[in-house]
N, C-alpha and C positions, 0 to 999 in steps of 0.2 A: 941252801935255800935262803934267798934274801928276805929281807921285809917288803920289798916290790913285789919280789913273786908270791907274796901274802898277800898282799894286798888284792894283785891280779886275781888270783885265785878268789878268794872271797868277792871281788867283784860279779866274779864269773859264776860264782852260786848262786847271787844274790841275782841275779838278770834271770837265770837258768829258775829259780824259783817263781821270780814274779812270772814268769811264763808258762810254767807249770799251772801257776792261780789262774792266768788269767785263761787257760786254755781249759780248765774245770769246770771254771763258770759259763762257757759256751756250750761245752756239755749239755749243766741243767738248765741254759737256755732251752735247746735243741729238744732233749726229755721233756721240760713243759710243755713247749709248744705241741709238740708229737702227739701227750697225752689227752693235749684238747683239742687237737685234732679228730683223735681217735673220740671220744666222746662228741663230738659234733656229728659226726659220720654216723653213731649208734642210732641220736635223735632224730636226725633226719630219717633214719633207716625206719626206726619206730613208726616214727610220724605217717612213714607213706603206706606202712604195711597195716594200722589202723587206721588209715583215710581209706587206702584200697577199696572198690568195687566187687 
């Protein structure tokens, strides 16, 4: 094993990691939104069933 293919390698974690991050973060993007979603949905839901006639 040379020090190049150290280097590669280590580059190659290092890419392979920030991509891991940055694929985490759209995650709890995706889960926030979802969960105010879902709570939007609840109130609205509230709202019509105590307006209801």
């Amino acid at each position: 094993m040379t020090a190049d293919d150290t280097g590669r390698d280590r580059t190659e974690e290092q890419e392979r990691l920030a991509l891991e991050k940055k694929r985490e973060r759209y995650v709890w993007y995706y889960l926030g939104y979802f969960l105010f979603g879902i709570h939007i949905v609840a109130f609205v839901m509230i709202f019509a069933v105590r307006h209801a006639k």
